[in-house]
C-alpha atoms as an extended CHARMM CRD file, in Angstrom:
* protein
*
       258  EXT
         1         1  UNK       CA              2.1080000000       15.7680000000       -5.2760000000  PROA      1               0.0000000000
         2         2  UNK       CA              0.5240000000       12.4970000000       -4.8330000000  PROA      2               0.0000000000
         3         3  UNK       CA             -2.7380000000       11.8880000000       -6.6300000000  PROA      3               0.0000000000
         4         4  UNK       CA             -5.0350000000        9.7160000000       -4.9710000000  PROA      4               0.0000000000
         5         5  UNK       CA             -7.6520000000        9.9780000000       -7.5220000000  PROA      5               0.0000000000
         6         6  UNK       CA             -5.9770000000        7.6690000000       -9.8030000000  PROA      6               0.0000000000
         7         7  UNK       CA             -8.2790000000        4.8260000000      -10.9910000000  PROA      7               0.0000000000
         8         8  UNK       CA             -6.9590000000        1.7160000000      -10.8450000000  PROA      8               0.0000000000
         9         9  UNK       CA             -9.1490000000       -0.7280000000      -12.8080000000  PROA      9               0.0000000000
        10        10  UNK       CA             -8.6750000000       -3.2550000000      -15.2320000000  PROA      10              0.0000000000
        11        11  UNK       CA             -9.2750000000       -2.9520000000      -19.2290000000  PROA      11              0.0000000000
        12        12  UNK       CA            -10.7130000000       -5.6720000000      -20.9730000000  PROA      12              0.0000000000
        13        13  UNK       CA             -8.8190000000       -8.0240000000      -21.0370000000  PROA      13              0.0000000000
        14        14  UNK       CA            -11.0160000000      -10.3010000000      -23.1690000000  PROA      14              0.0000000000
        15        15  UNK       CA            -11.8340000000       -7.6370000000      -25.8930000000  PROA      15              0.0000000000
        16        16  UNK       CA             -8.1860000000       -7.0220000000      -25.9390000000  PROA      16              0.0000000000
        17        17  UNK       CA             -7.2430000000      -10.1580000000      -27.0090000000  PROA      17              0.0000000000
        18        18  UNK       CA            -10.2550000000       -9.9210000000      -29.2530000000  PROA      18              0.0000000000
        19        19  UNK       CA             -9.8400000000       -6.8450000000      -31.0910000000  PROA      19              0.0000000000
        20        20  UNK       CA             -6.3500000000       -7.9520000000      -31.4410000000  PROA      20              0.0000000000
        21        21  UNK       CA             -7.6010000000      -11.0350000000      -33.2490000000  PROA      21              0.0000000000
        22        22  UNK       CA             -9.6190000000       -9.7960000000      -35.6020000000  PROA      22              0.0000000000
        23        23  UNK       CA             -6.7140000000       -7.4390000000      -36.7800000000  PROA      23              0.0000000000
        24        24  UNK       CA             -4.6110000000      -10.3310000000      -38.2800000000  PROA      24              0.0000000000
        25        25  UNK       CA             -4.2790000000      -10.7850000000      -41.7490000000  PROA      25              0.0000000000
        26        26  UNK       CA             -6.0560000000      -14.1700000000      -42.0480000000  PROA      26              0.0000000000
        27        27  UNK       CA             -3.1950000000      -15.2860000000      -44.5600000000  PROA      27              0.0000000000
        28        28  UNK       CA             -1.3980000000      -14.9250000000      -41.1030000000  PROA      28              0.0000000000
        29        29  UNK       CA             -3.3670000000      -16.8380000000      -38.7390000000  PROA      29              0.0000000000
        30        30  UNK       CA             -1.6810000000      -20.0650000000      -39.0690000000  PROA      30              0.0000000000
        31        31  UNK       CA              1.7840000000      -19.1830000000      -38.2570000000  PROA      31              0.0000000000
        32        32  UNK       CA              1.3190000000      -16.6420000000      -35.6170000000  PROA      32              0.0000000000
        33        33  UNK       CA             -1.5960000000      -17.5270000000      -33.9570000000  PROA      33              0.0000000000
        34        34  UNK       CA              0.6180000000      -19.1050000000      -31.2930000000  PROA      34              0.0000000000
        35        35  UNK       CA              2.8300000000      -15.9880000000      -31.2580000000  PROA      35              0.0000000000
        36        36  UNK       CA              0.2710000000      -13.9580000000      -30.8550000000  PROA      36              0.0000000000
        37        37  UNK       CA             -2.1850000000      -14.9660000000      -27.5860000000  PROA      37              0.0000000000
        38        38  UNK       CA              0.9020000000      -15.8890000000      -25.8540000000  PROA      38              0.0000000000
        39        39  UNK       CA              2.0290000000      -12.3230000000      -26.2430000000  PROA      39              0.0000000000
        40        40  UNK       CA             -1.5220000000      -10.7580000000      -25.2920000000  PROA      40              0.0000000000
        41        41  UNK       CA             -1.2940000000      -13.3410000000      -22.7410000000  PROA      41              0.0000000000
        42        42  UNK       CA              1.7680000000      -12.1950000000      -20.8580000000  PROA      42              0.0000000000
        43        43  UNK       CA              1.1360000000       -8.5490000000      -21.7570000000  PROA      43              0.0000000000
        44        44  UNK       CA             -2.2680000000       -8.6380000000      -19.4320000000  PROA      44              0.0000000000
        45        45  UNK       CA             -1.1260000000      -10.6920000000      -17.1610000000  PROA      45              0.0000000000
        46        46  UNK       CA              1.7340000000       -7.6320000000      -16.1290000000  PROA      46              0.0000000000
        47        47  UNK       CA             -1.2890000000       -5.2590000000      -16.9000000000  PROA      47              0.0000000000
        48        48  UNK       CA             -2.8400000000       -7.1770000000      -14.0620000000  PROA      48              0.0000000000
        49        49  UNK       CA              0.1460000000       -7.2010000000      -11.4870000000  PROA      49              0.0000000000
        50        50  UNK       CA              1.0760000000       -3.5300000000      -12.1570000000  PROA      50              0.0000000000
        51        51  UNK       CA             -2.8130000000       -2.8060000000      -11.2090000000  PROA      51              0.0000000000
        52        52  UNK       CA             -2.6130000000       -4.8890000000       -8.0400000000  PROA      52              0.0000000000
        53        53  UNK       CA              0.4560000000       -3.9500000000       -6.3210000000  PROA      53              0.0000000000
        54        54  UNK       CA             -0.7080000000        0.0930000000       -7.4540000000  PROA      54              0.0000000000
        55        55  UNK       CA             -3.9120000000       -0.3450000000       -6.0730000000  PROA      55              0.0000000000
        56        56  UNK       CA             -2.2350000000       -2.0700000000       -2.3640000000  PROA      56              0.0000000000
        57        57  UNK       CA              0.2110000000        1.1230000000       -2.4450000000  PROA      57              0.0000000000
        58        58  UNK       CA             -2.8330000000        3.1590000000       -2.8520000000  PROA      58              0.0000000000
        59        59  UNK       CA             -4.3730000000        1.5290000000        0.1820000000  PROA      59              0.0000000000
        60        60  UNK       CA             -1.0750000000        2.4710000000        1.6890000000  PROA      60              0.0000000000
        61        61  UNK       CA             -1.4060000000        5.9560000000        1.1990000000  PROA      61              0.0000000000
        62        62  UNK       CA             -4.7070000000        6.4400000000        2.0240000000  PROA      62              0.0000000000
        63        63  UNK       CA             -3.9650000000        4.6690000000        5.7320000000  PROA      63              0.0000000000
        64        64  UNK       CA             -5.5360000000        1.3000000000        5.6410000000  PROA      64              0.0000000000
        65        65  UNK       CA             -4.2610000000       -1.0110000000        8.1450000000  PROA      65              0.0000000000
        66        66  UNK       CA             -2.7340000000       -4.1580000000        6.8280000000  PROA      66              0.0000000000
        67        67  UNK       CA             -5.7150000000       -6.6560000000        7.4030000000  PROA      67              0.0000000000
        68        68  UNK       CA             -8.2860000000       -4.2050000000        5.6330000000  PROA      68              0.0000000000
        69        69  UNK       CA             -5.1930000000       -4.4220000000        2.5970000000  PROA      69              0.0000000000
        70        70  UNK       CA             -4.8980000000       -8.4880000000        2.6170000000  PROA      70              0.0000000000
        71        71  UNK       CA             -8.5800000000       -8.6570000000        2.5480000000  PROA      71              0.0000000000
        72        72  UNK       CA             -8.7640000000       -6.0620000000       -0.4410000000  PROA      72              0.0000000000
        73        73  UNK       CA             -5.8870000000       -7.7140000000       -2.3570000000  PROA      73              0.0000000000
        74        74  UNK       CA             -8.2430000000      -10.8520000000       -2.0500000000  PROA      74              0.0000000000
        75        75  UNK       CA            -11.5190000000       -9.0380000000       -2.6970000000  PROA      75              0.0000000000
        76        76  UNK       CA             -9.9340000000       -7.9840000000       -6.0360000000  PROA      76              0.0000000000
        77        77  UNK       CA             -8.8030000000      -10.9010000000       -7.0190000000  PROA      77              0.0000000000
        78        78  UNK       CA            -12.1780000000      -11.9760000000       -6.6470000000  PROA      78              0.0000000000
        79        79  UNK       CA            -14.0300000000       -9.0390000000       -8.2410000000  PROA      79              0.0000000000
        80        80  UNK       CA            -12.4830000000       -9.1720000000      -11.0220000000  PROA      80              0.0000000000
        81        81  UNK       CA            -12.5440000000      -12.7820000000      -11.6130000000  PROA      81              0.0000000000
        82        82  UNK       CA             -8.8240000000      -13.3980000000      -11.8740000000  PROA      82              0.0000000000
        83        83  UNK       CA             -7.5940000000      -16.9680000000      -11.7270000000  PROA      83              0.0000000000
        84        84  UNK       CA             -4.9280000000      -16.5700000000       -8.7430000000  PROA      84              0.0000000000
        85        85  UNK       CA             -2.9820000000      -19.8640000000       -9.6690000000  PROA      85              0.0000000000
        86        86  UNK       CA             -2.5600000000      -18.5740000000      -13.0650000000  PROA      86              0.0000000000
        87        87  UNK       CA             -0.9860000000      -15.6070000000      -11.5660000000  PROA      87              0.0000000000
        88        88  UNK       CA              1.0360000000      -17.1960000000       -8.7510000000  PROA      88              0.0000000000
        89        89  UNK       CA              2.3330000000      -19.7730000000      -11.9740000000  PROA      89              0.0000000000
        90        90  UNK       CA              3.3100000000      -16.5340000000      -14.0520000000  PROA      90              0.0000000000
        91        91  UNK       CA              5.0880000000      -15.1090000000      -11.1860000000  PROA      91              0.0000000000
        92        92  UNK       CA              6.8890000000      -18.1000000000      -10.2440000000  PROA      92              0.0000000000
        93        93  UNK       CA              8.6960000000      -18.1410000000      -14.1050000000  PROA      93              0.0000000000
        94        94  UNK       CA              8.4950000000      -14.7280000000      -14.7630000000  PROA      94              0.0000000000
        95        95  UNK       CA              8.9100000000      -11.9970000000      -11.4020000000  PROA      95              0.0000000000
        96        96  UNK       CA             11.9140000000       -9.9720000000      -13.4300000000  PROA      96              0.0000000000
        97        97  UNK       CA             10.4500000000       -6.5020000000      -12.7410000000  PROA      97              0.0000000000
        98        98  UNK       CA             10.2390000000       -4.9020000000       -9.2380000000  PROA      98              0.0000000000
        99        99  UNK       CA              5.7340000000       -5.3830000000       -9.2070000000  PROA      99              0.0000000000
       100       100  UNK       CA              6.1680000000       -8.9270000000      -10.1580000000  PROA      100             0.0000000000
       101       101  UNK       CA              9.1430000000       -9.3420000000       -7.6690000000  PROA      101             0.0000000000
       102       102  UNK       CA              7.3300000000       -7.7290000000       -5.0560000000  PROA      102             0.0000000000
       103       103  UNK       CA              3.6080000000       -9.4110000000       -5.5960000000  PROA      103             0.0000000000
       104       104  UNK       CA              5.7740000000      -12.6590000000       -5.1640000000  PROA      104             0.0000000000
       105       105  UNK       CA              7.1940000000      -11.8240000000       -2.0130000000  PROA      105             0.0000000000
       106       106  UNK       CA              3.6540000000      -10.5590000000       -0.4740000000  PROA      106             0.0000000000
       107       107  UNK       CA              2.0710000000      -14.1380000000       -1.7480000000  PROA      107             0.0000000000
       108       108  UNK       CA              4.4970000000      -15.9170000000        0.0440000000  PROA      108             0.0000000000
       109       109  UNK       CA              4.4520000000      -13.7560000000        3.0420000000  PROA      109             0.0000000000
       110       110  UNK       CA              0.5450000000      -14.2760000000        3.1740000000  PROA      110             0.0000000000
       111       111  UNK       CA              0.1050000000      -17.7760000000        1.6140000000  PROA      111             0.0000000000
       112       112  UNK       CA             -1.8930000000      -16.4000000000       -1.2660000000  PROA      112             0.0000000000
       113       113  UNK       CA             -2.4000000000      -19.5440000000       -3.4630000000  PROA      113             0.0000000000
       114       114  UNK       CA              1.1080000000      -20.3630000000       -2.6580000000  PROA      114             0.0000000000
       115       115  UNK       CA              2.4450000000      -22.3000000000        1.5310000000  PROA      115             0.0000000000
       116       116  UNK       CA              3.2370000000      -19.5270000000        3.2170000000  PROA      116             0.0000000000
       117       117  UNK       CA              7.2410000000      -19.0020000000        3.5480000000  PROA      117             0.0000000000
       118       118  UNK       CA              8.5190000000      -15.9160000000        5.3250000000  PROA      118             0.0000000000
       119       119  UNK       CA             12.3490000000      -16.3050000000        4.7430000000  PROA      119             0.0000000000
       120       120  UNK       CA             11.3500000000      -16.1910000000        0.4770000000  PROA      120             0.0000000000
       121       121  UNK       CA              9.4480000000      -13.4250000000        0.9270000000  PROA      121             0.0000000000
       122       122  UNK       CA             11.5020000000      -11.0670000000        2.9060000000  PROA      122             0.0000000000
       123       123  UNK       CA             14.5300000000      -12.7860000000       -0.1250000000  PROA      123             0.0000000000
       124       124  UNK       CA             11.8450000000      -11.1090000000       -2.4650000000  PROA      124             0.0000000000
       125       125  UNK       CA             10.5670000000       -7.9400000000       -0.6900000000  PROA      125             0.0000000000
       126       126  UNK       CA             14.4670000000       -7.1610000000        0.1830000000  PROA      126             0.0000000000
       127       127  UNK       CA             15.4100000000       -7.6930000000       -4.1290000000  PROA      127             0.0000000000
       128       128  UNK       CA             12.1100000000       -5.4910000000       -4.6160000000  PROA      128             0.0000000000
       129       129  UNK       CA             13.3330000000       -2.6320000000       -2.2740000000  PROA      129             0.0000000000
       130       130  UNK       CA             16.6200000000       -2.5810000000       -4.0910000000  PROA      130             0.0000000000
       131       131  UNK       CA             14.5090000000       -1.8700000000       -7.2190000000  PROA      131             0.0000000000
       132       132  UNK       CA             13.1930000000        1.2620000000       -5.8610000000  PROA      132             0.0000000000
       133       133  UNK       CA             10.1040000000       -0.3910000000       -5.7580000000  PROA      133             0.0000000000
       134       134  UNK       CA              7.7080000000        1.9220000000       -3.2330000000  PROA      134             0.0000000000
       135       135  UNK       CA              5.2030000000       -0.4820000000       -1.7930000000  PROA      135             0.0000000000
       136       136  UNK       CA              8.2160000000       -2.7080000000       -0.7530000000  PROA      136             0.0000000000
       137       137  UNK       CA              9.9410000000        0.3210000000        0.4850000000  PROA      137             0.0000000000
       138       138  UNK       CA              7.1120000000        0.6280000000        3.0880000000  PROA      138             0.0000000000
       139       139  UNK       CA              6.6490000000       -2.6970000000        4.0540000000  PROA      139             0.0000000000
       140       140  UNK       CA             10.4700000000       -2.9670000000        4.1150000000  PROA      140             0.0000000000
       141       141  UNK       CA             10.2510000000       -0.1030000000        6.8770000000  PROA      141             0.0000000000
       142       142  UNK       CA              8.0530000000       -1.8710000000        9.1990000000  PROA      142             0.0000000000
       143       143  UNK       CA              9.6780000000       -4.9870000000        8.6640000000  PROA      143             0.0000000000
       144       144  UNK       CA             12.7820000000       -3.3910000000       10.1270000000  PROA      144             0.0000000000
       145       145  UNK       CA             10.9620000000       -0.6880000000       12.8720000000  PROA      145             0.0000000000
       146       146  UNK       CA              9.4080000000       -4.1540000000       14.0630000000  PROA      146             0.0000000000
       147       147  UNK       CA             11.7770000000       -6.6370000000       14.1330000000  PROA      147             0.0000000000
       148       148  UNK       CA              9.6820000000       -9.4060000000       11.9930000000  PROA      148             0.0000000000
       149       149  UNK       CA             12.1950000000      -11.9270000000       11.0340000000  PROA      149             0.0000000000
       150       150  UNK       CA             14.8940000000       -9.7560000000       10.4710000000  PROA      150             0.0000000000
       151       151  UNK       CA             16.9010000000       -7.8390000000       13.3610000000  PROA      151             0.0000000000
       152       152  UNK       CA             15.3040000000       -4.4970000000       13.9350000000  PROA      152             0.0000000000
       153       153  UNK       CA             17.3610000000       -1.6200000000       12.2860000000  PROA      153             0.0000000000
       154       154  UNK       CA             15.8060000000        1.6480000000       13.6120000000  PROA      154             0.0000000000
       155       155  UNK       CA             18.2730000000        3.3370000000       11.0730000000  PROA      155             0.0000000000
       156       156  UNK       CA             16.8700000000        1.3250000000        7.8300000000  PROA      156             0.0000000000
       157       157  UNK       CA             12.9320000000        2.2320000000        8.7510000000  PROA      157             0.0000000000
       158       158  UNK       CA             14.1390000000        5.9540000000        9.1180000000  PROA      158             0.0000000000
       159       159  UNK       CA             15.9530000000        6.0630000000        5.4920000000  PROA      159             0.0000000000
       160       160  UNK       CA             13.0320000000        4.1460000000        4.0930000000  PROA      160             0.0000000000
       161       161  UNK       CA             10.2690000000        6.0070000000        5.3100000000  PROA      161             0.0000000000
       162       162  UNK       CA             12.3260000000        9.6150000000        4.5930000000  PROA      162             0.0000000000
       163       163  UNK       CA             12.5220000000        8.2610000000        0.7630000000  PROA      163             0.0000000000
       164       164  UNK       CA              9.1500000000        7.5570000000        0.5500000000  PROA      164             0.0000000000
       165       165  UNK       CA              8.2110000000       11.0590000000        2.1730000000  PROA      165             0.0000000000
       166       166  UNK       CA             10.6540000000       12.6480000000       -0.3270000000  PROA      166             0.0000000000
       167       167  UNK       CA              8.4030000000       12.0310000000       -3.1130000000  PROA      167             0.0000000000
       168       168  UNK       CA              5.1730000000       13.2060000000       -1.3490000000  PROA      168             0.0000000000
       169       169  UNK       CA              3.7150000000        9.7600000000       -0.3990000000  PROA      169             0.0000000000
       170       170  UNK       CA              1.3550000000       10.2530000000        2.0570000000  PROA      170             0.0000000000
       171       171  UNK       CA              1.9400000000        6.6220000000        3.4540000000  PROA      171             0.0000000000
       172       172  UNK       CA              5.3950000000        7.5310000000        3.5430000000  PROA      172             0.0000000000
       173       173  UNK       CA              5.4910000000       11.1670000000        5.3370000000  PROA      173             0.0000000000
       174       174  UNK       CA              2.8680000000        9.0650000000        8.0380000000  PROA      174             0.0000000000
       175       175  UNK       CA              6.0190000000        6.7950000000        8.7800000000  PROA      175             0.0000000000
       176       176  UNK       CA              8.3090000000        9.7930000000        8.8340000000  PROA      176             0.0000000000
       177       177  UNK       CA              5.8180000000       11.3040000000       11.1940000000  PROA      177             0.0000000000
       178       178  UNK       CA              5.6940000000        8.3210000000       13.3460000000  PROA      178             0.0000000000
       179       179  UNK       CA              9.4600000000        8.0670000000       13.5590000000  PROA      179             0.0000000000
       180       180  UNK       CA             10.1230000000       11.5900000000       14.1810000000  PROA      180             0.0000000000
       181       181  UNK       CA              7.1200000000       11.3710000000       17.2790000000  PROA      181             0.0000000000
       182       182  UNK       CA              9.2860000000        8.1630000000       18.6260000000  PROA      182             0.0000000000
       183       183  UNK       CA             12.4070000000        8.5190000000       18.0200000000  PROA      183             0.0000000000
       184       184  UNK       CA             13.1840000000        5.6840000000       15.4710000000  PROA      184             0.0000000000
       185       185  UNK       CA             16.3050000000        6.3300000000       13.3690000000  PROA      185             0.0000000000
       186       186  UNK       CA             16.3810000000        9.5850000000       14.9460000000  PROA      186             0.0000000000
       187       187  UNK       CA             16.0440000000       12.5940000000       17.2150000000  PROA      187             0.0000000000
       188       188  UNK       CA             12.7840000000       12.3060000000       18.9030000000  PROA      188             0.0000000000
       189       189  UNK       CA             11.2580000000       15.4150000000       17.2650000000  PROA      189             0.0000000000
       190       190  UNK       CA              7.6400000000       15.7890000000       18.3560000000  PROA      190             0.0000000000
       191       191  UNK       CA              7.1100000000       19.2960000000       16.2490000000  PROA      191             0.0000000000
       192       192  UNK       CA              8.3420000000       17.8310000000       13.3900000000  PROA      192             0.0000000000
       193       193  UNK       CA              6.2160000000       14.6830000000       13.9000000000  PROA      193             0.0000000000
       194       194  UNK       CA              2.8820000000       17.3020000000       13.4970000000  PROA      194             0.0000000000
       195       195  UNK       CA              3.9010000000       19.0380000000       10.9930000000  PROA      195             0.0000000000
       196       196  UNK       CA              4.3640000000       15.6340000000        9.2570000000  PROA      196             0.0000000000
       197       197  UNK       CA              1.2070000000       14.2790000000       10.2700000000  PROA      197             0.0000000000
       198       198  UNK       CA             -1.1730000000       17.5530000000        9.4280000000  PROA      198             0.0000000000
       199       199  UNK       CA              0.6910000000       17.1210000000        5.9330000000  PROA      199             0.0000000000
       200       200  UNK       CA             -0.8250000000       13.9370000000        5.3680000000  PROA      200             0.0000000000
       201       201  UNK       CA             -3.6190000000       14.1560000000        7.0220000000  PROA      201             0.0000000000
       202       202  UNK       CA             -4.2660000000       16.7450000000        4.1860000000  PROA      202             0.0000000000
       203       203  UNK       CA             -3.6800000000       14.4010000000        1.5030000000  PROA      203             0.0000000000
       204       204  UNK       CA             -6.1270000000       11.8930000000        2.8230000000  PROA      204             0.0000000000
       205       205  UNK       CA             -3.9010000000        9.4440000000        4.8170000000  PROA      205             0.0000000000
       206       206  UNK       CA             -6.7180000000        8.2820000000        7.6630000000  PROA      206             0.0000000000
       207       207  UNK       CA             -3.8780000000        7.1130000000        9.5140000000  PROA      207             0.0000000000
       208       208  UNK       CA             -2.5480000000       10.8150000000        9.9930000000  PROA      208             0.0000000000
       209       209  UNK       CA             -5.3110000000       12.1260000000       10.3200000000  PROA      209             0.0000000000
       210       210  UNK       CA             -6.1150000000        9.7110000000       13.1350000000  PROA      210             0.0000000000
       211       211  UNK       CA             -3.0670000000       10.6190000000       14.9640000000  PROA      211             0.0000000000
       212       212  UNK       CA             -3.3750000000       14.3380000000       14.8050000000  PROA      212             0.0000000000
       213       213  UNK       CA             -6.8300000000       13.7960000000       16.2300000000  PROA      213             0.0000000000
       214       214  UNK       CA             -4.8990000000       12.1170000000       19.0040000000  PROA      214             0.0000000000
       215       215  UNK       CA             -2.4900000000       14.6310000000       19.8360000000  PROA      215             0.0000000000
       216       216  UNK       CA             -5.4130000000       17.2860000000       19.6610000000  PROA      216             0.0000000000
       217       217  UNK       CA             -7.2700000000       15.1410000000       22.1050000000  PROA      217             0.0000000000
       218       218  UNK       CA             -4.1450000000       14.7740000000       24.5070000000  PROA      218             0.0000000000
       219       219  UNK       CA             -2.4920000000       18.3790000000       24.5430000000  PROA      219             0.0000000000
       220       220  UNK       CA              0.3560000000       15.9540000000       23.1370000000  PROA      220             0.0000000000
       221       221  UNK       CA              2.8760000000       18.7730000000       22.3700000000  PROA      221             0.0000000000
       222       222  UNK       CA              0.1130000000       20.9330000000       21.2040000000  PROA      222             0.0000000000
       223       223  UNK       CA             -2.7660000000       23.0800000000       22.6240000000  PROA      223             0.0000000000
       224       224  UNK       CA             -5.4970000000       20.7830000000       23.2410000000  PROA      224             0.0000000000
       225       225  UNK       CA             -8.0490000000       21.5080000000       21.0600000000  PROA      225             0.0000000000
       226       226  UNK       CA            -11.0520000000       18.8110000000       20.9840000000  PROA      226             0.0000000000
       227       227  UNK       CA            -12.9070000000       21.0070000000       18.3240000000  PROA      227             0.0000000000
       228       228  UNK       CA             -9.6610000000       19.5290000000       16.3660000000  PROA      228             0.0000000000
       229       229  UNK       CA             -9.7620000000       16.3540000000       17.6490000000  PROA      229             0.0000000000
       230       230  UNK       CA            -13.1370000000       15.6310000000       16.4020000000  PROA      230             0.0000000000
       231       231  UNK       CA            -12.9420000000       17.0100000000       12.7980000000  PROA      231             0.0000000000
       232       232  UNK       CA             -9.6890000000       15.2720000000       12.2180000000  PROA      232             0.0000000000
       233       233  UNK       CA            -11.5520000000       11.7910000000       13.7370000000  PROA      233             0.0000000000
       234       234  UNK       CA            -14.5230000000       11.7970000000       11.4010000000  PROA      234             0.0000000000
       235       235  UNK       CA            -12.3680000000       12.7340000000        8.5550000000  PROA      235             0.0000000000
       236       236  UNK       CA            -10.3400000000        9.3030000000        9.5390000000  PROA      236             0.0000000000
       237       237  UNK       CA            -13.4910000000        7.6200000000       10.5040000000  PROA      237             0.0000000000
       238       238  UNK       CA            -15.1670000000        8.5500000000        6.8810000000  PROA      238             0.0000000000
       239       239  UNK       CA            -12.4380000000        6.6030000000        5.2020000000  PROA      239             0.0000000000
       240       240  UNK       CA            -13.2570000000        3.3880000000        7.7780000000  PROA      240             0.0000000000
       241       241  UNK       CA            -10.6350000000        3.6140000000       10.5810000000  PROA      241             0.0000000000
       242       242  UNK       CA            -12.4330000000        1.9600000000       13.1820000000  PROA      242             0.0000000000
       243       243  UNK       CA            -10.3280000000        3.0200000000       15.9920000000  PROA      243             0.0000000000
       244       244  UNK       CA            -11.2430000000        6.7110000000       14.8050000000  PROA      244             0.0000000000
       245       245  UNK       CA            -15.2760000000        6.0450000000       14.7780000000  PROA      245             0.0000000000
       246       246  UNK       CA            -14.9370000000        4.7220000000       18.3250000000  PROA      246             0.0000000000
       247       247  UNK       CA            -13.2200000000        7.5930000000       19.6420000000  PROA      247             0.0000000000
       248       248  UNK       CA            -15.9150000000       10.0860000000       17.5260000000  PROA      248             0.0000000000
       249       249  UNK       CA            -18.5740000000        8.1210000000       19.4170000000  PROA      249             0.0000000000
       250       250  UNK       CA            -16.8900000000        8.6610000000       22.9480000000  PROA      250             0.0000000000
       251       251  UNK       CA            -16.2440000000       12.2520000000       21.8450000000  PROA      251             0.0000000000
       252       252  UNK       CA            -20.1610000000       12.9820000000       20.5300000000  PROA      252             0.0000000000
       253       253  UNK       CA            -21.7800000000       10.9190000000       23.2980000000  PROA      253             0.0000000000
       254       254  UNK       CA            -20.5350000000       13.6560000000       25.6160000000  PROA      254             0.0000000000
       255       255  UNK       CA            -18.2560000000       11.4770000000       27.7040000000  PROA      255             0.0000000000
       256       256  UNK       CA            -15.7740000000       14.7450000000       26.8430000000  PROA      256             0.0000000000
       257       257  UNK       CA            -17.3800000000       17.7970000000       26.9550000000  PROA      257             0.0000000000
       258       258  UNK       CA            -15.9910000000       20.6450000000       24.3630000000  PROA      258             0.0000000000
């Protein structure tokens, strides 16, 4: 089951390097020294990228748009005082796991402290998604249910989005939803599109949640049931879906009686 109550916050990464200090021998100090804040170096740097791209796929999950994502990828850069060249520099030299791999490709995709260049990151997202890694999984899945800069491949966002589901991501069984409701990669499966969407709506995912609200709303391929509609809206609208807390305020203003 997915846990959304994960923190994801940084230790000190200061008083690490500290407290690691003050542990040498100080008949030691003069040969390792070197040795030794280049290792606490490189060690919180990957502290620092495994946080990041865990905290984006936890944006993922809980169904915040990409914008609201970018922004929050820069707002916690910039909460936590990181120095983003230093971490674009690392990356550059060093992206041999699937976080770093990934992180690179979404900096280049965005030009986060880097030109932006598509064709490298989609090189990088692709390498990423071969390493199992799950945020690149997703964005891998829109990239091909969209068509942006590769060919679409219908079949590709399907797989994706099913492994994702598979291992109870909420972001994931949303897709699944989505392509069962349209048809993409598969039989156009509207029953099995709810049942998908009230799943993950359950676990939090405002994007879900948003869309059952809709299909309440609209009697689409269920009883209409506005009663529905509206708790499933403010539970999207809560987490700061905007396009939920407009509907809510059409809904409660009475311009749809219930």
């Amino acid at each position: 089951m997915f846990d959304n109550t994960k923190p994801y916050k940084l230790n000190g990464l200061l008083q690490n390097i500290i407290q690691n200090f003050d542990k040498i021998n100080e008949k030691e100090i003069e040969p390792t020294i070197q040795n030794i804040f280049e290792n606490v170096f490189e060690e919180d740097l990957t502290i620092v990228i495994d946080d990041l791209v865990n905290y984006y796929f936890k944006e993922i999950n809980e169904g915040k748009d990409y914008d609201t994502r970018k922004q929050h990828v820069l707002d916690y850069i910039n909460n936590h005082k990181l120095n983003l060249q230093e971490i674009c520099n690392w990356l550059l030299y060093n992206h041999n796991d699937s976080n770093s791999i990934y992180l690179l490709g979404y900096f280049n995709y965005n030009g986060i402290g880097m030109d932006i260049n598509r064709q490298k990151a989609l090189e990088l997202c692709e390498k990423a998604v071969e390493l199992e890694n799950t945020a690149a999984q997703y964005d891998f899945a829109i990239i091909y249910m969209k068509g942006i800069a590769v060919n679409k491949n219908y079949d590709k966002t399907f797989e994706l989005s099913k492994k994702l589901a598979e291992k109870e991501y909420p972001g994931g069984i949303t897709l699944l939803g989505f392509c069962y409701y349209m048809g993409i990669g598969t039989e156009a499966n509207p029953e099995k599109a709810i049942e998908l969407y009230q799943k993950a709506a359950n676990f939090g995912n405002s994007l879900a949640q948003y869309n059952l609200a809709l299909m309440y709303e609209n009697g689409d391929e269920i009883t209409v049931d506005l009663n529905q509609a509206i708790y499933w809206y403010k539970k999207a609208a809560e987490q700061g879906y905007k396009y939920a807390q407009n509907k809510l305020k059409i809904l409660l203003n009475g311009q749809k009686y219930f």
